[in-house]
SEMAR-543886 format. One record per residue (C-alpha): residue in one letter; x, y, z. Coordinates in Angstrom, 3 decimals, padded with zeros to 6 digits. Each point is the difference from the previous one (the first is absolute). Layout:
N
MARDREN a X Y Z
...
//
This chain:
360
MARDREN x 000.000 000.000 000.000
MARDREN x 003.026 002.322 000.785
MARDREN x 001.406 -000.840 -003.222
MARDREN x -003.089 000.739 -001.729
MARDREN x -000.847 003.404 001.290
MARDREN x 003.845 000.980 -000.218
MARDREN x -000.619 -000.996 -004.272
MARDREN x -003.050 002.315 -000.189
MARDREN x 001.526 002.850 001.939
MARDREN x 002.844 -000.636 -002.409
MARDREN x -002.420 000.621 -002.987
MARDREN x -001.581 002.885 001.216
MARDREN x 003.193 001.518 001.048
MARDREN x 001.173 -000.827 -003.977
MARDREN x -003.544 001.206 -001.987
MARDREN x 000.127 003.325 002.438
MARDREN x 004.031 000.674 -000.847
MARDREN x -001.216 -000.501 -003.631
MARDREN x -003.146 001.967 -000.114
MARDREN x 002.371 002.663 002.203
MARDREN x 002.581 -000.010 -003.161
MARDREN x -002.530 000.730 -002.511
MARDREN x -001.692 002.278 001.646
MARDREN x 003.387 002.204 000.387
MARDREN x 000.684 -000.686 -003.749
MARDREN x -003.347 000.780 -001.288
MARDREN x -000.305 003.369 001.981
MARDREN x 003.767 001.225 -000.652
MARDREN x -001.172 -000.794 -004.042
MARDREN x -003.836 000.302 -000.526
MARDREN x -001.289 003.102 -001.226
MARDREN x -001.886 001.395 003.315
MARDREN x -003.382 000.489 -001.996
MARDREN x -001.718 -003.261 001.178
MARDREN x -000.087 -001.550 -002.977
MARDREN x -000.268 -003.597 -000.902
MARDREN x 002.655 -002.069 -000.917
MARDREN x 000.454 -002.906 -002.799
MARDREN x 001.797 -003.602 001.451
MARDREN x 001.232 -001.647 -002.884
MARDREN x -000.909 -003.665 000.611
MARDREN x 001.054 -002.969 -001.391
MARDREN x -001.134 -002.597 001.804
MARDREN x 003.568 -000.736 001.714
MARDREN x 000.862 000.099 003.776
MARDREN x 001.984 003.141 -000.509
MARDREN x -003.123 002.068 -001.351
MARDREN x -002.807 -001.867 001.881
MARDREN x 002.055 000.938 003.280
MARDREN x 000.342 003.665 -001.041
MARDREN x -003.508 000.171 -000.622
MARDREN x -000.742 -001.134 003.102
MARDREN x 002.120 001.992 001.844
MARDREN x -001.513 003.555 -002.518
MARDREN x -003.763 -001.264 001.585
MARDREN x 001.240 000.116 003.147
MARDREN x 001.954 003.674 000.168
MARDREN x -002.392 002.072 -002.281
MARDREN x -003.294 -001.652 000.423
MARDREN x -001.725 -002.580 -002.905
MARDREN x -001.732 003.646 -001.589
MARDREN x 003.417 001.458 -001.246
MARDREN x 001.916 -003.416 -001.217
MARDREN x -001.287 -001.948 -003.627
MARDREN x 001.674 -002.681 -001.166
MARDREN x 001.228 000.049 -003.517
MARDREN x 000.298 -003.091 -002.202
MARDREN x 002.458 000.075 -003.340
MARDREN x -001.366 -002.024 -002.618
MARDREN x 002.931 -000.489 -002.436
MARDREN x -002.026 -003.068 -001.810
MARDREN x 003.497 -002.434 -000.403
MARDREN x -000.717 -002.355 003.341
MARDREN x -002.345 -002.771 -000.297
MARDREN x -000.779 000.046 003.583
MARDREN x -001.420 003.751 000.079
MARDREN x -003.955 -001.097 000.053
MARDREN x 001.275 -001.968 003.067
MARDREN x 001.852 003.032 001.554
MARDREN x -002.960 002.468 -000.756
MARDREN x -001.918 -002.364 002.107
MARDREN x 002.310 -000.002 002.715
MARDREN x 000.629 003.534 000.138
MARDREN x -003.701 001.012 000.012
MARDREN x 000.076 -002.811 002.932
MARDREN x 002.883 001.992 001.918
MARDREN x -001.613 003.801 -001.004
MARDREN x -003.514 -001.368 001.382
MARDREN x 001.821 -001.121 003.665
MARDREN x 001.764 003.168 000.727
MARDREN x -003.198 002.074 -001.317
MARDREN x 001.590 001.665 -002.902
MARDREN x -000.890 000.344 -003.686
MARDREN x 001.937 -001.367 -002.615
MARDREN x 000.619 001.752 -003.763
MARDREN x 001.187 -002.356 -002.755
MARDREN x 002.374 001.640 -002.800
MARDREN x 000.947 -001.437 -002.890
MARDREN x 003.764 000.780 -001.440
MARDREN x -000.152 -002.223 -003.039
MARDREN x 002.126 001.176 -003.150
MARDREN x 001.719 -001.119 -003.430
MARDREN x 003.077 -001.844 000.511
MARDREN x 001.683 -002.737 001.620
MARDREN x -000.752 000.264 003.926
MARDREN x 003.854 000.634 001.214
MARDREN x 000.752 001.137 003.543
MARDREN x 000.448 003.477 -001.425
MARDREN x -002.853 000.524 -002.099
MARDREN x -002.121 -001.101 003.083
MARDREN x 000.853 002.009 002.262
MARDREN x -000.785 002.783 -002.032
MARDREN x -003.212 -000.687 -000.789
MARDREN x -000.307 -000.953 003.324
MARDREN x 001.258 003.553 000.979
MARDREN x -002.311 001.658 -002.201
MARDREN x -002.945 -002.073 001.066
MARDREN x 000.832 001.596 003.550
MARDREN x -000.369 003.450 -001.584
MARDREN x -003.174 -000.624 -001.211
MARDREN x -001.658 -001.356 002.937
MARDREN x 001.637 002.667 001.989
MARDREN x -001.348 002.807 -002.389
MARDREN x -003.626 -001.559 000.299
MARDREN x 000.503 -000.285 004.055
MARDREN x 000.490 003.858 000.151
MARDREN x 004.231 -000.079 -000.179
MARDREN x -000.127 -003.000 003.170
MARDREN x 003.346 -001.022 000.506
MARDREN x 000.976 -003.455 -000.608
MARDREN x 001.295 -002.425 002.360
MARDREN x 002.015 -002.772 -001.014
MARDREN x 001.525 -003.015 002.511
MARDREN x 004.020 -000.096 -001.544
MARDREN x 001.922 -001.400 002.638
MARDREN x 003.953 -000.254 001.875
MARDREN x 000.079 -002.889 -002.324
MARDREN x -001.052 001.325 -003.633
MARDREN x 002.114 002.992 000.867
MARDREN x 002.386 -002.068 000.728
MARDREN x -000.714 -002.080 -003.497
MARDREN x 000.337 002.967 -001.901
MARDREN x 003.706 001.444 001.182
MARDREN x 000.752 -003.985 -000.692
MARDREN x -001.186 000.674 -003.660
MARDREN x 001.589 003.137 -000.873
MARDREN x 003.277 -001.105 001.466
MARDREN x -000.310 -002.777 -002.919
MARDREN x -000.883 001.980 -002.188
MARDREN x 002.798 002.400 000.532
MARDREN x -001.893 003.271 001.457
MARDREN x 002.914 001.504 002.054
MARDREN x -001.934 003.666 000.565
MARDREN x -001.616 000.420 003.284
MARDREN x -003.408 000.341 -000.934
MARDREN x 000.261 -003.808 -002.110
MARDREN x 001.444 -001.355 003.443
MARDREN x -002.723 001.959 003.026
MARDREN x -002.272 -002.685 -000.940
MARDREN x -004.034 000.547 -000.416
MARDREN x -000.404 004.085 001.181
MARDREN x -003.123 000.120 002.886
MARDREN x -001.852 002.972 -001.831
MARDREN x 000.489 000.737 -003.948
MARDREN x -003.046 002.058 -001.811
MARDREN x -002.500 -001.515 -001.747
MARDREN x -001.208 003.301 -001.459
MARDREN x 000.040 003.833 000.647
MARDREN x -002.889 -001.239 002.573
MARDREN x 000.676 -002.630 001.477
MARDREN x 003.005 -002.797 001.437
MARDREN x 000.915 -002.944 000.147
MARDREN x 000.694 -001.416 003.920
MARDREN x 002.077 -003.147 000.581
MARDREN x -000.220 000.437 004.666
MARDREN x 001.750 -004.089 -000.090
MARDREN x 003.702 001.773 -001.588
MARDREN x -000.497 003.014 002.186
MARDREN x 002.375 000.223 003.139
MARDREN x -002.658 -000.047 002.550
MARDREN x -002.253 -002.290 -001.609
MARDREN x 002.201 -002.842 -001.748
MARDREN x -000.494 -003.281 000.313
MARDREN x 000.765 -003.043 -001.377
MARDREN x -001.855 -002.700 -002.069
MARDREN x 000.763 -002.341 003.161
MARDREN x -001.924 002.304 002.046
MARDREN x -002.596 000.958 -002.196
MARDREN x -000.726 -003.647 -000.282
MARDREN x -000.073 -000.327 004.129
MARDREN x -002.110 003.292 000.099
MARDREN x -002.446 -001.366 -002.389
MARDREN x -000.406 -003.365 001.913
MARDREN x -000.074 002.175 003.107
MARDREN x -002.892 001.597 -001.264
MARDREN x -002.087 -002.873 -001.346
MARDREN x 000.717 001.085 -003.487
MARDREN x -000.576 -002.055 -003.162
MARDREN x 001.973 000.219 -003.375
MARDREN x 001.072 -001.556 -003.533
MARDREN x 003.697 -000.272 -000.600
MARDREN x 001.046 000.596 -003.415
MARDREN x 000.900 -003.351 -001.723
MARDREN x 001.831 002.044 -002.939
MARDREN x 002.766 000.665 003.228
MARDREN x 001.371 -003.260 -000.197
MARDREN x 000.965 000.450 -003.594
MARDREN x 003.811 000.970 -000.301
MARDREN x 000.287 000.802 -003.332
MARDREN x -001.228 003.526 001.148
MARDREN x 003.097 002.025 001.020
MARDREN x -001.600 001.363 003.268
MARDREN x -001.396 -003.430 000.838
MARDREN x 003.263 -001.427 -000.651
MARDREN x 001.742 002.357 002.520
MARDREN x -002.959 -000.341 002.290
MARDREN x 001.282 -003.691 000.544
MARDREN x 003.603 000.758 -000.071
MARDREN x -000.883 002.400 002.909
MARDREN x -001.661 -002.303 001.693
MARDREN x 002.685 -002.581 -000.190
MARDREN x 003.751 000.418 -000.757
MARDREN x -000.280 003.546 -000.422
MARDREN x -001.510 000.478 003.282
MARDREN x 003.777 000.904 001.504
MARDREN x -000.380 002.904 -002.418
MARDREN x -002.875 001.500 001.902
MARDREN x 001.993 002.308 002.294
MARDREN x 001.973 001.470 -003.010
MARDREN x -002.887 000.457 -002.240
MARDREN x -001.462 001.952 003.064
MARDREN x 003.013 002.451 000.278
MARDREN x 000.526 000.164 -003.746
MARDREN x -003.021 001.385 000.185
MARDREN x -000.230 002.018 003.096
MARDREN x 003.041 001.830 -001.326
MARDREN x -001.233 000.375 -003.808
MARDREN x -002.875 001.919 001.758
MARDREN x 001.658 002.328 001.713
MARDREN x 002.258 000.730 -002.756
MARDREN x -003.163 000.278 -002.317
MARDREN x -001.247 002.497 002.678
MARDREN x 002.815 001.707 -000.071
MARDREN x 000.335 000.614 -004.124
MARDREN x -003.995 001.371 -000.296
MARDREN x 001.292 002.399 002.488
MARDREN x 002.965 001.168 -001.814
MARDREN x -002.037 -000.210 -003.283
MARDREN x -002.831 002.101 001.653
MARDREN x 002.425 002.781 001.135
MARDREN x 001.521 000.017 -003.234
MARDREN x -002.908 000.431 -001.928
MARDREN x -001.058 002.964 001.831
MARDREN x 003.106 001.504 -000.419
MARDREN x 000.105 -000.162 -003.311
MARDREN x -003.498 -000.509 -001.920
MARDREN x -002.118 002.448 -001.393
MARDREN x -002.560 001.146 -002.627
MARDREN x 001.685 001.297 -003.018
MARDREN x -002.078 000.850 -003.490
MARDREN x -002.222 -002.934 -001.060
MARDREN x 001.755 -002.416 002.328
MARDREN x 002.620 -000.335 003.138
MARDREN x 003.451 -000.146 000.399
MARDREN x 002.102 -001.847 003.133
MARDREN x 002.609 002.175 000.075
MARDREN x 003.298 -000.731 001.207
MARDREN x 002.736 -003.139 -000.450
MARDREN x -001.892 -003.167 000.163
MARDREN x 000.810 -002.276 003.530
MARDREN x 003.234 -001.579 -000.271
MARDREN x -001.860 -003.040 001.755
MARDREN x -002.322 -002.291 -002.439
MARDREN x -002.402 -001.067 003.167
MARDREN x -000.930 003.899 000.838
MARDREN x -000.212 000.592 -003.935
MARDREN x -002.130 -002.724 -000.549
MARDREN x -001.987 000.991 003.162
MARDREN x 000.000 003.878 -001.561
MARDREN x -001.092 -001.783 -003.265
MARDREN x -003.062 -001.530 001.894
MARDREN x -001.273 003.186 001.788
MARDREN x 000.571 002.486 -002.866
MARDREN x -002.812 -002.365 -001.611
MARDREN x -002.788 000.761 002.548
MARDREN x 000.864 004.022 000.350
MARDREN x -001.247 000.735 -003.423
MARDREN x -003.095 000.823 -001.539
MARDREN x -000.654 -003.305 -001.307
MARDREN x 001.309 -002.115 002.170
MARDREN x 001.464 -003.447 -000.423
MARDREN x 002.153 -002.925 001.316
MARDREN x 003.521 000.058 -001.319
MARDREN x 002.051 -003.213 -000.202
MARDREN x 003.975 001.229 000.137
MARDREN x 001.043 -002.685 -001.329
MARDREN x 004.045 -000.477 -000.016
MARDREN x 000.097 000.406 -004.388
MARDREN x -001.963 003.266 001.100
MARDREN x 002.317 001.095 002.601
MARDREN x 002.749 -000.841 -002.305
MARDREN x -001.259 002.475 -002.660
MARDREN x -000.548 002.587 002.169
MARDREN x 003.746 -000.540 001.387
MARDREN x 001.374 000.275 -003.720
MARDREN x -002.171 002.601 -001.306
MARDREN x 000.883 002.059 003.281
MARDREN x 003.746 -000.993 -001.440
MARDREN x -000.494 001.241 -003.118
MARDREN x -001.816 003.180 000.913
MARDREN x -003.138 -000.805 -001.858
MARDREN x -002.214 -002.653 -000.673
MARDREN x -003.716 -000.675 -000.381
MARDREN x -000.884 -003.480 002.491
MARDREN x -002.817 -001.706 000.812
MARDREN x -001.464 -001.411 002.833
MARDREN x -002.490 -002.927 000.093
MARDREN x -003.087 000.889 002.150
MARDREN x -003.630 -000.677 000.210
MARDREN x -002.303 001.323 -001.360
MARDREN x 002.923 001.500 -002.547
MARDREN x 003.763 000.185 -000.268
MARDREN x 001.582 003.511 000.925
MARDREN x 002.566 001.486 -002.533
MARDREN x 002.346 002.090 001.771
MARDREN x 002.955 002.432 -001.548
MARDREN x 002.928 -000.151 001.172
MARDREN x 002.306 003.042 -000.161
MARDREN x 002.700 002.065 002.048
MARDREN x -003.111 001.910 001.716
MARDREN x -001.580 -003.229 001.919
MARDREN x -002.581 -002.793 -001.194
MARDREN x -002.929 002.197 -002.136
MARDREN x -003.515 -001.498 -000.476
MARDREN x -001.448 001.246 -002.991
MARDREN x -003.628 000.191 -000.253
MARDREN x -000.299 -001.725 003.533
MARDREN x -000.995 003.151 002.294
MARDREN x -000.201 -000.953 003.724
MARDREN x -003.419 -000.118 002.224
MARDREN x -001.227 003.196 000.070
MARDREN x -001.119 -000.118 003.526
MARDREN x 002.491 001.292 002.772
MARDREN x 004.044 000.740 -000.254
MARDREN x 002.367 -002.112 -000.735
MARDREN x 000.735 -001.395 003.606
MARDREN x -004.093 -000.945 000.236
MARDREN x 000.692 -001.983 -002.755
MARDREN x 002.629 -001.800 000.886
MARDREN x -001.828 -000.326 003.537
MARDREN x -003.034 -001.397 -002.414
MARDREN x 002.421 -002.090 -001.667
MARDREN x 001.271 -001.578 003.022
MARDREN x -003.505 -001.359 001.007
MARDREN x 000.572 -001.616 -003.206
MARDREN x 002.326 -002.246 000.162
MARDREN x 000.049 -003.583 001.897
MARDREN x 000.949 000.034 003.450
MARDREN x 001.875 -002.249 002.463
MARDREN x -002.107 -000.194 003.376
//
């Protein structure tokens, strides 16, 4: 009897410290408006336990549960059912969205119609953030997989960021990577038993002809001595990352400002490719029509030897369009790209910043 009421006090000490966590997460993050917020569910332990854990901080009113529907599984009639079974016994709705596209279904082009299924439901929900359940371990996964894949720049090796935008609106939230919240799949898996939970796992998992699968196992087993490296590879890849947006913000309000049809960055270019790149990325959300730049290392390349040369027209992948930049002796000029119109130039590099993925 001792025994037993030392394992429940156990398990309401654990579900409290958990609830506790998110609670500190969500209101350091949430926008302070009261409004509702979007769990992305997938029928897993991870997701089912965050879901859980949403009901029980903000109430059953402000938490829905949101279903992605990419169509390639042949189990997802199965998982609808079970996820309308798990949204009907914490008391919460549940929206289906369907991300289906042309194309083979690779890792990559999932995830971004995954992404911009999250945007839609998000825009329909009234700009509701969106809650996902990554975890110690994916983060973990995913420094693994750039190291592979021979990402050396901090922001390849800080792992899955806690808050990136989703929109000008809204955010995505990941509280199971953030400092206070984290947790492990291990203890996501004892929390949900704690808690009388039910879920699917994923049979695709096992499968390790995918890359993050295959890691997944090597984690798990051989790699597992790895762990505490991975952890301060990327521990110290974040606070390096930290500390190049800094240096990139304070450059670019040094030096940027509206000239003619366009904008120039005035000034020598960082000697550093991590704050350039970083520079790169906010310069992208400060003007008028804003985008996400990918400074890729050809593009920082051909800025470095048009800067050489004293001239040079480059371009920079983004989304929705590239950015072509001049290069000259007077600084980086933006023809035809004139920044937001709204506030100086340190607002919108304060704007920009709000932008960008961060590391909780």
């Amino acid at each position: 009897m001792k025994r037993l009421s030392l394992t429940i006090e156990q398990t309401e000490r654990n579900r409290r410290q958990a609830e506790d966590d998110l609670a500190a997460v969500l209101g350091a993050t949430l926008p302070s408006d009261g409004r509702g917020v979007l769990v992305g569910a997938s029928g897993g332990v991870d997701s089912t336990v965050l879901l859980a854990l949403c009901v029980a901080v903000l109430g059953n009113e402000r938490v829905t549960a949101l279903y992605v529907d990419h169509g390639v599984r042949g189990d997802g009639a199965e998982n609808r059912v079970q996820l309308a079974q798990t949204a009907g016994k914490v008391g919460v709705r549940l929206v289906i969205e369907q991300a289906r596209g042309q194309g083979d279904p690779t890792e990559t082009r999932l995830r971004r119609r995954r992404m911009q299924a999250f945007a839609r439901a998000s825009r329909r929900a009234d700009h509701a953030p969106v809650l996902l359940a990554h975890h110690l371990d994916d983060t973990r996964e995913t420094v693994a997989l750039n190291l592979l894949r021979g990402h050396r720049t901090p922001r390849g090796l800080a792992g899955i960021p806690a808050l990136r935008p989703l929109s000008p609106h809204a955010a995505i939230l990941r509280p199971f990577v953030t400092r206070r919240a984290a947790r492990t799949r291990a203890a996501l898996v004892t929390l949900g038993q704690q808690l009388g939970l039910d879920w699917r796992d994923d049979p695709t998992n096992a499968d390790r002809s995918i890359p993050r699968n295959d890691v997944r196992a090597w984690l798990a087993g051989e790699g597992a001595r790895c762990v505490e490296r991975i952890d301060r590879i990327r521990a110290v890849s974040a606070a390096r990352l930290e500390r190049c947006v800094g240096e990139a913000a304070r450059r670019l309000e040094a030096g940027l400002a509206s000239e003619g049809h366009g904008a120039r960055w005035f000034g020598a270019l960082p000697a550093d490719d991590d704050v350039l790149a970083e520079a790169l990325r906010l310069l992208g959300w400060t003007l008028a029509t804003p985008r996400r730049i990918d400074p890729r290392a050809s593009v920082l390349a051909a800025l470095r030897l048009a800067h050489a040369r004293g001239q040079g027209l480059v371009e920079c992948p983004g989304s929705p369009r590239p950015l072509s930049a001049t290069l000259s002796a007077r600084g980086l000029h933006l023809l035809g790209e004139p920044l937001a119109c709204d506030g100086n130039v340190a607002a919108r590099i304060a704007r920009s910043l709000t932008r960008m993925s961060s590391y909780l």
